[in-house]
C-alpha positions in Angstrom: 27.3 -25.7 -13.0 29.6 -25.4 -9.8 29.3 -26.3 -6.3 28.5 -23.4 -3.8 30.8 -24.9 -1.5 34.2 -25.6 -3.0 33.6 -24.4 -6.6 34.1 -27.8 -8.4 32.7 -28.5 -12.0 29.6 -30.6 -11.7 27.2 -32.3 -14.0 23.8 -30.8 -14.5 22.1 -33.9 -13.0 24.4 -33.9 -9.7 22.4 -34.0 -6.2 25.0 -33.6 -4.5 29.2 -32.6 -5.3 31.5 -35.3 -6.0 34.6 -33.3 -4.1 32.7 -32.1 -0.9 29.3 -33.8 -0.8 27.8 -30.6 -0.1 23.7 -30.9 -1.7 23.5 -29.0 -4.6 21.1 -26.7 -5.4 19.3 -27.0 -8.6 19.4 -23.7 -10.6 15.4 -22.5 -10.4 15.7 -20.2 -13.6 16.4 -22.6 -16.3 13.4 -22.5 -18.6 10.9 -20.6 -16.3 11.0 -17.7 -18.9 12.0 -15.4 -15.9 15.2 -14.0 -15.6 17.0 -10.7 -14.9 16.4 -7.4 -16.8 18.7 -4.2 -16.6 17.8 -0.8 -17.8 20.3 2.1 -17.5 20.4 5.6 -18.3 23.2 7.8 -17.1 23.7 11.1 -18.8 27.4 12.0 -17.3 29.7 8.9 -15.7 32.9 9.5 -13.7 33.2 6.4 -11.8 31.6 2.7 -13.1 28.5 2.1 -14.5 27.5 -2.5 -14.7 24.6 -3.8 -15.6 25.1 -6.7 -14.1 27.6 -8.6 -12.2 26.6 -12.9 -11.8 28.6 -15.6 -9.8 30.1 -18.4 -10.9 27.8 -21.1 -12.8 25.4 -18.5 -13.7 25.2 -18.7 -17.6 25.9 -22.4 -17.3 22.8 -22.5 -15.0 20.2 -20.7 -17.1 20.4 -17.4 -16.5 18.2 -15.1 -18.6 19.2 -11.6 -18.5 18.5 -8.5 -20.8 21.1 -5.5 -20.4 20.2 -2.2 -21.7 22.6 0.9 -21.1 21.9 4.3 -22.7 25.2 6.1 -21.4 25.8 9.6 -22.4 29.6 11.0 -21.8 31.6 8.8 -20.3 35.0 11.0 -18.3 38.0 10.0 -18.1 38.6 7.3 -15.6 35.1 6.2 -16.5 34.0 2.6 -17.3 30.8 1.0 -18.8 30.2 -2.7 -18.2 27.7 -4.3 -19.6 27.9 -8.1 -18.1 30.3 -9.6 -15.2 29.5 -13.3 -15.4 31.5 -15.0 -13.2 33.4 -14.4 -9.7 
């Protein structure tokens, strides 16, 4: 988990972050069985095609995420991404 604020590491129990004091928020998904689901279908790409792009923390913080992507011809120049996680 990171803080919003200045992006430190913190520890899953933290209130609030150790380098800023901002309040942290608790991530809500963890173990709620809810979550993020992607379905794609793209006959012809010539740009980008993502599933899903997540910030910082996001994995680390319980997201659940299901990424499907039924891509047909992909052009040159084209790119098919199935998961950013990260910022």
């Amino acid at each position: 988990m990171f803080c919003d604020q200045c992006n430190a590491k913190l520890s899953e129990q933290a209130n609030f972050c150790s380098q800023c004091g901002t309040a942290v928020t608790q991530p809500s998904v963890a173990g709620s069985g809810t979550g993020i689901s992607v379905d794609q279908r793209v006959q012809t790409n010539e740009g980008q095609v993502v599933g899903m792009s997540a910030g910082q923390g996001a994995a680390t913080g319980g997201l659940n995420a299901s990424i499907k992507q039924d891509i047909g011809t992909v052009k040159d120049s084209g790119a098919v991404v199935g998961a950013i996680l990260g910022s």
